[in-house]
C-alpha positions as a printed Julia matrix, in Angstrom:
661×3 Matrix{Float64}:
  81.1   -62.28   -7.11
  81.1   -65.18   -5.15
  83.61  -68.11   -5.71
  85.09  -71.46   -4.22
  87.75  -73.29   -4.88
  88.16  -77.02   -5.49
  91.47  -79.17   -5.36
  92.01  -81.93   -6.75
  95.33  -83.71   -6.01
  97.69  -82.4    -3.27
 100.17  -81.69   -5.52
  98.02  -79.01   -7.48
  97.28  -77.89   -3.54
 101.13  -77.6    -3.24
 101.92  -75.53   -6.12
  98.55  -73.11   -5.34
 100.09  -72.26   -2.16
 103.38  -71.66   -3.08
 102.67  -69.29   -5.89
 102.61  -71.52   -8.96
 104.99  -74.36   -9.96
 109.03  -74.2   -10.87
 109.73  -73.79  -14.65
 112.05  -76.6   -14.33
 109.59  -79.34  -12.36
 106.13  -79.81  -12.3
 104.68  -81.88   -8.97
 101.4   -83.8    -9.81
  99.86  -87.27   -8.0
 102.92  -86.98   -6.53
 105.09  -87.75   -9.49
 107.4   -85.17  -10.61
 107.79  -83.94  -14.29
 111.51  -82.79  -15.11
 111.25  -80.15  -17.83
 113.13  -82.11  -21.34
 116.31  -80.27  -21.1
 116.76  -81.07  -17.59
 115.82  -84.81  -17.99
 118.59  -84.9   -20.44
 121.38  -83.16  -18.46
 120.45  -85.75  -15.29
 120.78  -89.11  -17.66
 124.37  -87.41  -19.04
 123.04  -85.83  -22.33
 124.79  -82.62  -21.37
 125.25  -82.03  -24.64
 121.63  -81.46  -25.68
 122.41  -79.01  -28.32
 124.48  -78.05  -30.85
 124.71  -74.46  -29.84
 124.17  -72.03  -32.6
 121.26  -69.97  -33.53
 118.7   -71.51  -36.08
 116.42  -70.22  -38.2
 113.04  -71.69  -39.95
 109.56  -71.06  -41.0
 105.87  -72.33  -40.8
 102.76  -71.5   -42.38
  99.96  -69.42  -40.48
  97.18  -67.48  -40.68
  97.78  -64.95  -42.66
 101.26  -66.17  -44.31
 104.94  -67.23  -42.97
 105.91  -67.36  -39.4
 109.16  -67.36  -39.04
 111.15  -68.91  -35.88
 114.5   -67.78  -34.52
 116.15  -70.22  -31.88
 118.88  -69.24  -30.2
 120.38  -72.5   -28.63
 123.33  -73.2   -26.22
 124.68  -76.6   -25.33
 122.48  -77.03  -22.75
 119.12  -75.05  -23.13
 117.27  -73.0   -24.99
 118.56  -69.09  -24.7
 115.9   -67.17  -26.85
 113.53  -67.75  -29.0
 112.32  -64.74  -31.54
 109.18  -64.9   -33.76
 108.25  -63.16  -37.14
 104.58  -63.28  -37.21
 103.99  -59.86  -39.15
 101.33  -61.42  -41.15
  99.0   -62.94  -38.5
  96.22  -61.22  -37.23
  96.81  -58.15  -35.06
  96.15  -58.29  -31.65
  95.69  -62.03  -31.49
  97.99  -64.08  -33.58
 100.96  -61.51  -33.01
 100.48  -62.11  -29.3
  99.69  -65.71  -29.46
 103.39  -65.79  -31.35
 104.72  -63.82  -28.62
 103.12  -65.75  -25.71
 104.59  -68.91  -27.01
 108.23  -67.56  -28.0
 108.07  -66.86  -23.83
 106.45  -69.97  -23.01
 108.8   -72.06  -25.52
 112.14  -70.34  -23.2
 110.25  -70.77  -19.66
 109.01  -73.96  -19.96
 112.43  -75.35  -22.07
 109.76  -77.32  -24.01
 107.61  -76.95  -27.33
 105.23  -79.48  -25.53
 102.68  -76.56  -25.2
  99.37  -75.99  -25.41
  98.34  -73.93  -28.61
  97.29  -70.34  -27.53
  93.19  -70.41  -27.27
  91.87  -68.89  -30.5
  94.48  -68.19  -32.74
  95.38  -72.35  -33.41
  97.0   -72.14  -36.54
  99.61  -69.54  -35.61
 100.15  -71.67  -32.75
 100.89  -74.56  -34.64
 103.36  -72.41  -37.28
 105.29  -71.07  -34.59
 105.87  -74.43  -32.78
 106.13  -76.36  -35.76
 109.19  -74.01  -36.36
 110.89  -73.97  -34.0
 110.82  -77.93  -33.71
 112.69  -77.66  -37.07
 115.21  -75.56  -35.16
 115.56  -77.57  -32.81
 116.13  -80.59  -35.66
 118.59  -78.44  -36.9
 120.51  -78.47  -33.34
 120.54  -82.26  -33.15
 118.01  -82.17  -30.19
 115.6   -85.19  -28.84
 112.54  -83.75  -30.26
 110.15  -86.1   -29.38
 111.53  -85.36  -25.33
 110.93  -81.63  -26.04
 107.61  -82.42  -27.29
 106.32  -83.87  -24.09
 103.46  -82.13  -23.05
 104.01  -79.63  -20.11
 101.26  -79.58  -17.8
  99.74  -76.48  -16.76
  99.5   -74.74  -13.48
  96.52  -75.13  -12.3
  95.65  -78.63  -14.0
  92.54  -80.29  -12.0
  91.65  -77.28  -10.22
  87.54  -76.3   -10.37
  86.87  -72.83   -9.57
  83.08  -72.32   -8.32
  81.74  -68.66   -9.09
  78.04  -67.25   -8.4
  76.22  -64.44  -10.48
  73.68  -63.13  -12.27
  74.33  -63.06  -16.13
  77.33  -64.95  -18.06
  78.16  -63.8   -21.49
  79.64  -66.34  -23.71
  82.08  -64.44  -26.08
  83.54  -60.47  -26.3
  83.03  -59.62  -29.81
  80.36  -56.77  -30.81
  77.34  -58.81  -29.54
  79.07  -60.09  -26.4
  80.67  -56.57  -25.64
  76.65  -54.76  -25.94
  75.39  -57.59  -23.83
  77.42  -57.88  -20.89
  77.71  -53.81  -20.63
  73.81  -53.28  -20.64
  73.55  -56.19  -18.02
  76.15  -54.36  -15.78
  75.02  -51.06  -16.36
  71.57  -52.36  -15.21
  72.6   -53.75  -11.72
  73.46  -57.06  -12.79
  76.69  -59.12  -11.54
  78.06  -59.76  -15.01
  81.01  -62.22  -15.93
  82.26  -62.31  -19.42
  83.84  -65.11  -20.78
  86.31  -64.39  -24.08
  87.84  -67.62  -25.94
  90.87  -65.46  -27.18
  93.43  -63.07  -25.6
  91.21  -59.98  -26.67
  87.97  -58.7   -27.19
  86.49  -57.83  -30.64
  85.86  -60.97  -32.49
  84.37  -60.42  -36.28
  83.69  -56.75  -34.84
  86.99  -55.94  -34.76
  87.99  -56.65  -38.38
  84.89  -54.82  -39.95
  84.67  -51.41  -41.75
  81.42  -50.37  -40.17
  77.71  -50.85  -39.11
  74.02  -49.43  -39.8
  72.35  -47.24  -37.76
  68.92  -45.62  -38.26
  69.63  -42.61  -36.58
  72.62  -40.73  -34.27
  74.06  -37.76  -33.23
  76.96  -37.83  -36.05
  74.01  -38.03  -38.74
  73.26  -35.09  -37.51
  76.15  -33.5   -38.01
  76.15  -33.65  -41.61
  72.53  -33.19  -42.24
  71.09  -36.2   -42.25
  67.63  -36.99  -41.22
  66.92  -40.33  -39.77
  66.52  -43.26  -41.79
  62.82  -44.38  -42.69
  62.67  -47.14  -40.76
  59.22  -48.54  -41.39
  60.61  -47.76  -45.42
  63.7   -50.3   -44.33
  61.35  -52.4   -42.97
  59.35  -53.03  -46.19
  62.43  -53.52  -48.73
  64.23  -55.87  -46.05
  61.2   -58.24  -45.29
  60.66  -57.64  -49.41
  64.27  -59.1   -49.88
  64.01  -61.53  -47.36
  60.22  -63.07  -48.63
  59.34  -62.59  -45.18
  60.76  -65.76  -44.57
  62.59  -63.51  -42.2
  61.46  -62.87  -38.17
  59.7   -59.73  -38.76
  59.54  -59.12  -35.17
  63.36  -59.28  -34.5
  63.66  -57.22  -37.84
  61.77  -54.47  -36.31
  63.43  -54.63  -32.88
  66.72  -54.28  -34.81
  65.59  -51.37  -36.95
  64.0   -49.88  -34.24
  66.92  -49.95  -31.4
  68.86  -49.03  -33.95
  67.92  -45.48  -33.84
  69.92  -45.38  -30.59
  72.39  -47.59  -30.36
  75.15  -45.5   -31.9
  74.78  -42.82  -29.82
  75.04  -45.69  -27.21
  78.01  -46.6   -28.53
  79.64  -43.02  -28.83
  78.89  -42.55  -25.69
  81.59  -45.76  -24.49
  83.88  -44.28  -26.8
  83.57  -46.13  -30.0
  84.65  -43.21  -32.68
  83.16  -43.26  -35.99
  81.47  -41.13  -38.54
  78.32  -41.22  -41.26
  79.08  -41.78  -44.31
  77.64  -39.67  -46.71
  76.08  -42.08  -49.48
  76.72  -46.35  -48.8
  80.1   -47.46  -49.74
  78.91  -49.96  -52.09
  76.81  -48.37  -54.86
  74.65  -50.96  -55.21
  72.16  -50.44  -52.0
  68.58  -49.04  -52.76
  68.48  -45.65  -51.97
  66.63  -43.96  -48.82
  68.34  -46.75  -46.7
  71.71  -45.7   -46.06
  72.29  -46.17  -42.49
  76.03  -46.73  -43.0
  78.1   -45.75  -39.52
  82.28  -46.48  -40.56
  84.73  -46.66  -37.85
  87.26  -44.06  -38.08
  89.98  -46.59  -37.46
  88.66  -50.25  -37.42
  92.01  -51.37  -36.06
  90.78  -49.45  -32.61
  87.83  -51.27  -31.76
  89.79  -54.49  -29.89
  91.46  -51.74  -27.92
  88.28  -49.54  -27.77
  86.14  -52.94  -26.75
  88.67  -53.97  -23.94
  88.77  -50.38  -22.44
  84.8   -50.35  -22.24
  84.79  -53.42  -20.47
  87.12  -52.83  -17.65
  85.82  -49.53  -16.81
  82.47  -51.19  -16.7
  81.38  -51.8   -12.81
  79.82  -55.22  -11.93
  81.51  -57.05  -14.68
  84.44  -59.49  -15.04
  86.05  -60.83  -18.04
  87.94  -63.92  -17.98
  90.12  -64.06  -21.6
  91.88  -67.29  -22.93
  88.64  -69.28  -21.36
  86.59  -70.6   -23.51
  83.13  -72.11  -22.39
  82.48  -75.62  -23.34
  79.43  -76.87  -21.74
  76.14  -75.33  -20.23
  74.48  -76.7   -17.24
  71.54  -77.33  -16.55
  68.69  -78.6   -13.57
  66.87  -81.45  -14.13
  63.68  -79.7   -15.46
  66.31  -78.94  -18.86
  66.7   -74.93  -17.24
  70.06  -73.65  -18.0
  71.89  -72.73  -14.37
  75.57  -71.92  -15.67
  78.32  -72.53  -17.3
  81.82  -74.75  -17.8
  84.42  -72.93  -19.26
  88.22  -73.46  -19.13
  90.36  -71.27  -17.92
  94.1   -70.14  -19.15
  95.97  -71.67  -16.11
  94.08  -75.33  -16.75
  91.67  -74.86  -14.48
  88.05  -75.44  -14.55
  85.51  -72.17  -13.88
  82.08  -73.85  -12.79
  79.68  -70.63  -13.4
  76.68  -71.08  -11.79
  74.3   -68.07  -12.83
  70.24  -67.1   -13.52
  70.6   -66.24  -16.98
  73.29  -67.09  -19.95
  74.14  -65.32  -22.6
  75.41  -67.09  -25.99
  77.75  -64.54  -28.2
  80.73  -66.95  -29.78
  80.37  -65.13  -32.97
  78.91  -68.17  -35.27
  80.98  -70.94  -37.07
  82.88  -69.4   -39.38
  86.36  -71.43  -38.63
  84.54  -74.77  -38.74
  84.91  -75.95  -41.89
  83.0   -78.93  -41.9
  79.66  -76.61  -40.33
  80.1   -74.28  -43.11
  80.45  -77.15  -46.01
  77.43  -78.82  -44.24
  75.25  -75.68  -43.92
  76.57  -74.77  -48.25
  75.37  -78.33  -48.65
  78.53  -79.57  -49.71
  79.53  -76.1   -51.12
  83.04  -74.8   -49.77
  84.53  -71.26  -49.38
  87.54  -69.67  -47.51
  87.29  -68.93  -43.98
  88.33  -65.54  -44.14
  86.72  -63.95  -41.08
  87.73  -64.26  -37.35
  89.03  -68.23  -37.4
  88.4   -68.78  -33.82
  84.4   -68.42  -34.24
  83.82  -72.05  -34.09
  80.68  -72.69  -33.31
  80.85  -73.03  -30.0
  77.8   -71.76  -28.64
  75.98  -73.21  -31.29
  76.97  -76.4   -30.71
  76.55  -76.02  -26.94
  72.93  -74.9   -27.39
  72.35  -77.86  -30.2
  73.1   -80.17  -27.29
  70.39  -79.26  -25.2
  68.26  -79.74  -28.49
  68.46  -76.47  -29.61
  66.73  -75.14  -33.01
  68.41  -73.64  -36.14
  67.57  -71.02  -38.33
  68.91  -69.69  -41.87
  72.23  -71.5   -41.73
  73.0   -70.58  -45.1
  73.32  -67.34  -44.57
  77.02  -66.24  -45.15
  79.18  -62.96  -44.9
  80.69  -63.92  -48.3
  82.09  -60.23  -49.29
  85.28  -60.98  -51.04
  86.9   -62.91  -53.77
  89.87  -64.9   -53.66
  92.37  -65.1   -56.53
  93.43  -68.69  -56.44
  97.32  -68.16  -58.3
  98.46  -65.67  -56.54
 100.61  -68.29  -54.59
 102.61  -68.47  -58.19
 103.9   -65.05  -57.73
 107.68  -65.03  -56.73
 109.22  -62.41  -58.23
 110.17  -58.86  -56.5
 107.29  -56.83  -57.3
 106.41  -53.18  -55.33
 103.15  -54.4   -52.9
 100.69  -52.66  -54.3
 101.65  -53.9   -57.86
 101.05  -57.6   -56.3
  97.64  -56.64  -54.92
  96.09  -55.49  -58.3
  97.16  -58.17  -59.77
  96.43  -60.74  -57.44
  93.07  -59.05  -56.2
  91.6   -56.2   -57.77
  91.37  -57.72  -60.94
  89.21  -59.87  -59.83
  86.84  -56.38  -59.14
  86.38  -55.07  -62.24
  83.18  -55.7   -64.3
  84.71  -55.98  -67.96
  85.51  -59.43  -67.3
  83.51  -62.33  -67.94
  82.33  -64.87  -65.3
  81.83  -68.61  -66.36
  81.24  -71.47  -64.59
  83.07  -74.8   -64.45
  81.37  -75.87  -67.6
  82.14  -72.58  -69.83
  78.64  -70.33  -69.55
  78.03  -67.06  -68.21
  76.95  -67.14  -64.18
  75.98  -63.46  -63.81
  75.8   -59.82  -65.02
  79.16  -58.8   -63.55
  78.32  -55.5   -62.34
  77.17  -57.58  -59.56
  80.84  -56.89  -58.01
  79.95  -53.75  -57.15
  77.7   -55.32  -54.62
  80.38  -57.59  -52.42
  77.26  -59.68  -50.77
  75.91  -60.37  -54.03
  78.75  -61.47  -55.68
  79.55  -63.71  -52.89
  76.11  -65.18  -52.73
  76.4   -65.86  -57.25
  80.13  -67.22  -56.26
  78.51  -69.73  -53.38
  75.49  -70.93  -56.14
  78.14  -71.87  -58.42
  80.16  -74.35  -56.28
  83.89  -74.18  -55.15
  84.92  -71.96  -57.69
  83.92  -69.94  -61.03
  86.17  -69.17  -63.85
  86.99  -65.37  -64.63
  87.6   -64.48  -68.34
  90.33  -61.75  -69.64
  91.89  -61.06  -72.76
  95.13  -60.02  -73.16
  93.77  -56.44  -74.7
  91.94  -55.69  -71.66
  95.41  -56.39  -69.18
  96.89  -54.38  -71.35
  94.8   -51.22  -71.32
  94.65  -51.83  -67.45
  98.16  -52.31  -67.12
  98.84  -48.88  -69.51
  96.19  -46.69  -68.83
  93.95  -47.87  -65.94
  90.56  -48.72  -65.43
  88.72  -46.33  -67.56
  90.33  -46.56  -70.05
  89.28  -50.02  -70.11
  84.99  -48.85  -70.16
  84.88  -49.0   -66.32
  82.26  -46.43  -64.83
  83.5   -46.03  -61.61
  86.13  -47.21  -58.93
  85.81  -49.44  -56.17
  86.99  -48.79  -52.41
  87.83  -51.87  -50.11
  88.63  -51.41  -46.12
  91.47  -48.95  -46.13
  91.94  -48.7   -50.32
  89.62  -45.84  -51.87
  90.58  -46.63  -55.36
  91.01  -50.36  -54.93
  90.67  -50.34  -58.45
  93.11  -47.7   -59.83
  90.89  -46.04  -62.83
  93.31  -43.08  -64.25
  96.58  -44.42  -64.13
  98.02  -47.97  -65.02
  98.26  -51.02  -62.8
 102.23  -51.47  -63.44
 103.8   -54.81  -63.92
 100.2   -56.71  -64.61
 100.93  -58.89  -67.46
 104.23  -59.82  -66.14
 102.57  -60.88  -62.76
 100.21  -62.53  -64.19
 102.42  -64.71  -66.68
 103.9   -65.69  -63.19
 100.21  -66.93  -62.2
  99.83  -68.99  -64.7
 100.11  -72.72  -64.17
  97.47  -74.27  -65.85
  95.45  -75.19  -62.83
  94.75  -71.52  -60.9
  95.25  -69.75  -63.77
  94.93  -70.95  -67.38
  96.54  -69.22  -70.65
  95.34  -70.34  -74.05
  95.17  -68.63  -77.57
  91.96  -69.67  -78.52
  88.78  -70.96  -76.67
  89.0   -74.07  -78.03
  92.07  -74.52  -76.25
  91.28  -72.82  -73.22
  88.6   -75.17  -73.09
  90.44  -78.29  -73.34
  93.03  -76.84  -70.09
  90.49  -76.1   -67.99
  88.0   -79.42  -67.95
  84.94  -76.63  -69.41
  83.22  -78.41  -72.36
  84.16  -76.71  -75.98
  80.67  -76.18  -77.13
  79.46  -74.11  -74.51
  82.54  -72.19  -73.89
  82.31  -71.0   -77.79
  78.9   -70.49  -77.83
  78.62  -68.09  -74.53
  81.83  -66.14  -76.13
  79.76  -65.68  -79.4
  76.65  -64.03  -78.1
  78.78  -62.29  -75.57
  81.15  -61.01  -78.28
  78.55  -60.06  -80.64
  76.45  -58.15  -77.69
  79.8   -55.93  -77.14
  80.21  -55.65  -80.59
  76.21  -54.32  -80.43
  77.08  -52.23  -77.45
  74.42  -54.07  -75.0
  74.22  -57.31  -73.15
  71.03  -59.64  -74.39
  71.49  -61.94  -71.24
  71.82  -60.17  -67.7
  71.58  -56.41  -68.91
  75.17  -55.58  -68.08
  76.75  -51.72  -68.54
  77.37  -51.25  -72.14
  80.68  -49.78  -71.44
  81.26  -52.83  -69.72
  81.02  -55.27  -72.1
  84.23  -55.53  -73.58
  85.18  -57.16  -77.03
  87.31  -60.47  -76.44
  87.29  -61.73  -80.33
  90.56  -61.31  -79.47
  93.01  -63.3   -77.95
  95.31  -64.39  -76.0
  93.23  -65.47  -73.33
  92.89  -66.04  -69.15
  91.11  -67.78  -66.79
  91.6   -66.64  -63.49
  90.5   -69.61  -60.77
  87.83  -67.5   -58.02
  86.9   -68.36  -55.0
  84.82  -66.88  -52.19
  86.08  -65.27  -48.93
  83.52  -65.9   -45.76
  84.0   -63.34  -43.31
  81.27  -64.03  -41.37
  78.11  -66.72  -40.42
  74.86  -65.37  -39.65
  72.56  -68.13  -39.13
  72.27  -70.29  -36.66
  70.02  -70.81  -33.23
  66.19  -69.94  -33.54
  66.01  -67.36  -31.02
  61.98  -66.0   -29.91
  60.91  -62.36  -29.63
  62.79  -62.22  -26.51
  65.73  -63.69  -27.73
  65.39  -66.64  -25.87
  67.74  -69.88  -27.47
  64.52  -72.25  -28.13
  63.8   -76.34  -28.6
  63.85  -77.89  -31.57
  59.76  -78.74  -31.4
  57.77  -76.87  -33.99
  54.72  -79.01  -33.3
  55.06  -76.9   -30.04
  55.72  -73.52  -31.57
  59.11  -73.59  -30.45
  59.3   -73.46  -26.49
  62.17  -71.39  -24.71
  65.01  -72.94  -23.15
  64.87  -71.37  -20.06
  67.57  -69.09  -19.02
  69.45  -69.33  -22.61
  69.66  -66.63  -25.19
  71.82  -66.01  -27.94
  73.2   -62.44  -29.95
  74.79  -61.59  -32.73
  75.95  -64.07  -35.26
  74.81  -67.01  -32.8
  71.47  -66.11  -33.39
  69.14  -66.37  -36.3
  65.88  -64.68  -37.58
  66.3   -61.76  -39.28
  67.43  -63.8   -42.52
  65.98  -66.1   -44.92
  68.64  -67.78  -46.58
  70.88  -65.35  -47.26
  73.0   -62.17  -45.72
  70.71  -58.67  -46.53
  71.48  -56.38  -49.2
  69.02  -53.97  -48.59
  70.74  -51.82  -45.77
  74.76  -51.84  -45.55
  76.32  -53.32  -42.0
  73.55  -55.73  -41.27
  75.79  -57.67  -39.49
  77.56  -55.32  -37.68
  74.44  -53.46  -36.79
  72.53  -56.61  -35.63
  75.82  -57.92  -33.03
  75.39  -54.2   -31.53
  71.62  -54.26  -31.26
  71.11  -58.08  -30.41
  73.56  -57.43  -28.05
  71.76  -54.92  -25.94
  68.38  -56.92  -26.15
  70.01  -59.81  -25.1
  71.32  -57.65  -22.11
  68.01  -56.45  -21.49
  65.91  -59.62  -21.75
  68.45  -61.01  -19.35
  68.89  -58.5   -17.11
  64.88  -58.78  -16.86
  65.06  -62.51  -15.97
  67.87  -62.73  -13.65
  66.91  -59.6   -11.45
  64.11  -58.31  -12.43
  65.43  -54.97  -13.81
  63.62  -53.08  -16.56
  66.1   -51.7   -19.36
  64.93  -49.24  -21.49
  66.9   -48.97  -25.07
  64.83  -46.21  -26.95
């Protein structure tokens, strides 16, 4: 690949050719920047500490990151970070990159680490407090440190950028290379993966592992018909059938770079219509980052640039795209110049204000890879790019608002059925913020479903227990309690225990209970007045629903029998729900050959030359909502879009025929 350097300022020059700038000094427009510390020592604050080592703690991610300073009088010695609960492979390292940076640079005036923001922020807004603790000038140490290559523009030539190295970026840039192209990859975070990473699995028509076990291909033109059925072909039914169809070889594909998994035997959530189980689970999902990165560099004709996000595409003067901007780890600028770009940033599901705008007004938890932005969407949407089925959410888990409340010592997996699986189990009732009944809740054995009735209700819905039904869980289990059959989630087969009791449950949740997350009343009337739902239609939808368990069927939504379970009873819960998003799915219109297109319909939406867009940056094989019909739609689609991006831009940049069948 090509490239050219740019300088600007001799004092960037200076520190290039000498190998990178001292920790202590930083020379720039010919000013020099003393590192805190040492500005203190030269105007006689020798005594910049109180040496000791310090101790405090920050919210992330995932939970508390904890900071341990070690100070002496006059700098900072070590610095050691707890970040256990952030996510693997990216906020762990992100903690670890800044603990470094924190003793190299003598400064917390740093840069958080690209893609994993909020660690960033917990780990150095502890270890200010430490430093508070030592009697330190903060606000000195907080002076921002500039970086090494600051002002610098890198120019590099070639034939295919890929914007992002999650499961759609990954498939892209590896069928460019593998097809002759000169291929750099450009990764926002320290590692590859994205949403790809953190998933369970994907579909896939066909593959060699089917095989294995006896299964014959899935019916894809029977896929076909249920998904476009689902979707009221308001769905691309072109894409859908490119999907389906290169999905017949695409895990093979995949086995064949080393991605490990297995066929599962019937879906995972019981639920899908039968005939299309195309379900392909990784054996270990915490592999793939790994897997991913090891794919990549022994790929020939590719580069991949991590911590360098792209923030702006270029373009000629006839609106063609011709490259990229991106920035790189060291502060400099990478101008990409290249004949065909390939978007991949993995959708928008860390913008908050995108997702609340696309739920008009509706808003969930951003449970899903935090760094997916919307980057390439909103880089596209500049050049007046089109959108497609932005409604159209991974929402596959609940949330269980009170579990915040819970502070006594309890064994882990005691905490997690009280604080999640409840939330999974069908005898329950769900109401909405005024007190009636949303949904047959069977529906939770179907995670996209139940996300999708969670999402139509607002912010939140209300789930109902009884103190009975805690009880039999707590003594006996599940089914005991009239519930027909478990369910698994990621790593937990029996997420919901069913033969043997979920210890500690009523004690855990008395700990819940604070009258805003979690409500506890003895009658409805009363549980009414706590939670804001209005008395009348609270006691009214516990009526019929009592009287239909008393019956032994539900008149409303058609619920299980065994599931409907008596609550004349009380004392009485409401458990405060809300909706995990793991994952966007809509976004830019993309054509047939998943080109990014305008934003003119009257024109029958024309290509933006040079653009195109895979995986959850790119929309049409939804209507308004993520499929049910086939299990791993997502997963599936990032892997397939990916290698017809790949192909169609392959195709356009040099001319190269790829053949994915």
């Amino acid at each position: 690949m090509r490239k050219k350097a740019l300088f600007l300022g001799a004092s960037v020059l200076a520190c290039s050719v000498l190998g990178g700038c001292s920790n202590k000094s930083n020379e720039k427009n010919n000013e020099v920047t003393t590192s805190p510390v040492v500005k203190q020592q030269e105007e006689g604050k020798a005594d910049s500490f109180t040496a000791g080592t310090y101790t405090a703690t920050a919210k992330g991610n995932g939970g508390d990151v904890t900071v341990t300073m070690e100070l002496s009088e006059t700098e900072i010695v070590s610095v050691k970070v707890d970040a256990a609960s952030e996510t693997a492979g990216l906020g762990d390292k992100a903690a670890e990159t800044l603990s470094n940076q924190i003793v190299e640079k003598q400064s917390i005036g740093l840069d958080a680490v690209t893609g994993a923001t909020v660690t960033s922020t917990a780990v150095l807004t502890a270890a200010e407090d430490c430093l508070k603790q030592a009697g330190a000038d903060v606000e000195a140490l907080k002076t921002p440190v500039a970086k090494e290559n600051e002002g610098v523009v890198t120019e590099l030539t070639t034939d295919v950028v890929v914007i992002g190295a999650g499961g759609a970026g990954m498939s892209a840039a590896v069928t460019s290379a593998e097809a002759g192209a000169e291929v750099i990859l450009l990764e926002k975070t320290a590692i590859p993966g994205g949403t790809t990473a953190n998933g369970g699995g994907f579909f896939a028509a066909h593959s060699k592992v089917s095989e294995e076990i006896g299964h014959e291909p899935v019916n894809v033109d029977y896929v076909f018909e249920k998904y476009m059925e689902e979707m009221d072909w308001m769905a691309d039914a072109y894409l859908v059938r490119s999907f389906l169809n290169t999905s017949l070889t695409t895990a093979d594909w995949l086995q064949e770079h080393g991605v490990e998994f297995h066929k599962q035997e019937v879906a995972v959530q019981q639920t899908h219509a039968e005939g299309t189980n195309g379900y392909h689970k990784y054996n270990d999902f915490t592999k793939t980052s790994a897997t991913f990165a090891s794919i990549l560099e022994n790929t020939k004709g590719l580069q991949i640039y991590y911590e360098t996000p792209a923030y702006e595409l270029i373009t000629d003067d006839q609106g063609a795209v011709t490259g990229v901007l991106a920035k790189a780890k060291d502060g400099s600028t990478l101008k990409i110049s290249a004949k065909s770009v390939i978007i991949a940033t993995g959708g928008f599901v860390g913008n908050e204000e995108m997702v609340k705008e696309a739920l008009n007004g509706v808003s969930v938890n951003a449970a899903g890879y935090n760094s997916n932005t919307g980057d390439g969407i909103n880089m596209a949407k500049d050049l007046g790019a089109a959108f497609r089925s932005m409604t159209a959410m991974v929402a596959h888990t609940f949330n269980v608002d009170g579990k915040a409340n819970i502070k006594g010592e309890y064994e882990p997996m005691d905490k997690m059925h009280a604080s999640a699986s409840i939330a999974y189990i069908p005898m329950n009732v769900w109401l909405n913020q005024q007190g009636s009944r949303i949904a047959n809740e069977d529906m939770v054995y179907d995670r996209m479903l139940s996300g999708n009735i969670m999402m139509s209700t607002g912010n939140y819905a209300w789930f109902l227990y009884n103190e009975s039904l805690l009880k039999t869980l707590e003594e006996k289990g599940a089914a005991a309690a009239g519930m027909y059959d478990k369910i698994s989630m990621g790593p937990f087969v029996e997420y919901t225990p069913m033969n043997h009791g979920w210890t500690n449950l009523t004690a855990i949740m008395e700990e819940m209970v604070d009258g805003v997350n979690v409500v506890k009343a003895d009658s409805f009337e009363e549980l009414a007045k706590l939670s804001g739902m209005d008395e009348a239609t609270l006691k009214a939808t516990m009526e019929r629903y009592n009287a239909d368990a008393k019956a032994g069927t539900d008149s409303m939504y058609g619920k299980r029998a065994e599931h409907m379970y008596d609550m004349t009873e009380g004392p009485y819960y409401l458990v405060k729900v809300t909706t995990n998003n793991l994952c966007t799915v809509g976004g830019l219109r993309i054509n047939h050959n998943m080109n990014v297109v305008k934003n003119d319909p009257e024109n029958g939406y024309t290509a933006i030359k040079n653009l195109y867009a895979a995986g959850a940056d790119a929309a049409g094989i939804y209507s308004d909502h993520y499929a049910h019909t086939i299990e791993g739609a997502a997963q599936g689609w990032a892997y397939n879009s990916g290698r017809l991006a790949g192909a169609s831009a392959v195709k356009n940049a040099i001319d190269v025929d790829v053949k994915l069948d």
